[in-house]
N, C-alpha and C positions, 0 to 999 in steps of 0.2 A: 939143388936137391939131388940126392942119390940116386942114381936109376933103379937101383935094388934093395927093397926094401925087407928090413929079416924079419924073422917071424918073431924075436924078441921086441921089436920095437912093433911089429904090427899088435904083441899081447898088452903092450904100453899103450897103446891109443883102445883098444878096448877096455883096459882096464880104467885107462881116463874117461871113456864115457861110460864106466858101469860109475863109478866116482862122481859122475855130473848126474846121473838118474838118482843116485844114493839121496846127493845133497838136494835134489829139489823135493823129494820124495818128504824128506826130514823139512825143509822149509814149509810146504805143504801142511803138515802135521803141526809145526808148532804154530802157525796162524791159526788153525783151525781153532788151535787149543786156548790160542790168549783169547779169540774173541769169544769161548764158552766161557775165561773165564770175566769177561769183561759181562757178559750176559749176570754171569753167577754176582758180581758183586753188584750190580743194578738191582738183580733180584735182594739183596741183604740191605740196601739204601732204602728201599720202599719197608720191607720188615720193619727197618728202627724206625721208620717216620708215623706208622701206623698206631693207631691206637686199639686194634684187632685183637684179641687172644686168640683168634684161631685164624688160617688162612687156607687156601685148596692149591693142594700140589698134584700135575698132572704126572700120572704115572701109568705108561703104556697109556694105555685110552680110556684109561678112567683118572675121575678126581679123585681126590680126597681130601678130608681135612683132616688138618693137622696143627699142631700147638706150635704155635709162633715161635717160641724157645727151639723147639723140638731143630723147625725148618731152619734156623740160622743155623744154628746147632750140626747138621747134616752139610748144610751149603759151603760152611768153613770149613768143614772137613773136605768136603769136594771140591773147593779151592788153594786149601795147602796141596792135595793129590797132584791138583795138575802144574800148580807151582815146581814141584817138584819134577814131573815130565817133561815142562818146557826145559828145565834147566837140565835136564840131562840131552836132552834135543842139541841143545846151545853149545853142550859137549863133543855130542856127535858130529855136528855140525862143523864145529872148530877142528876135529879129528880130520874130518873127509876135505876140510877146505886146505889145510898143511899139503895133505896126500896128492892133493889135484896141485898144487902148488908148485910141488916137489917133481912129480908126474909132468906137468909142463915147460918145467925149466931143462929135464933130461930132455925129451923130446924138442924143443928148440937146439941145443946142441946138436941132436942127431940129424935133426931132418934139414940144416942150414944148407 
């Protein structure tokens, strides 16, 4: 190991741990996200299986009812939304995991 370490390679080991906070931050985030929407499609399995026309969706702290059509209707929509979040997540993710990859293979070089 070098006994003198530059300030180039000390901005390479910050950068690798702002890189390892990026990507847990984005892991974080997209688990949150698949289990709201694993939550959301539990909630549209009970809708089809109901014989209901109306059902009560909480919103802030109150109920309401709402038409069955209506609540699937909003739930799909807020399930294609996060579909689509996860999957840029998935991007980012892949982005910052290259970056730390790349970020590590210099720093093994330098610090041998």
């Amino acid at each position: 190991m070098p006994e003198e370490i530059t300030e180039e390679t000390k901005k390479m080991v910050q950068d690798f741990q702002s890189y390892q906070q990026q990507l847990q931050s984005v892991l974080v985030q997209r688990e949150s996200l698949k289990l709201h929407n694993i939550d959301i499609e539990k909630a549209l399995e009970e809708l089809g299986t109901t014989k209901q026309k109306i059902a009560y969706k909480i919103t802030g702290t109150i109920m309401i009812s709402k038409n069955i059509d209506e609540l699937k209707k909003e739930l799909n929509e807020n399930k294609e939304a996060i579909e689509v979040k996860i999957k840029s997540l998935e991007k980012t993710e892949e982005k910052i995991t290259e970056k730390l990859k790349e970020l590590q293979d210099k720093l093994k070089v330098i610090l041998k």
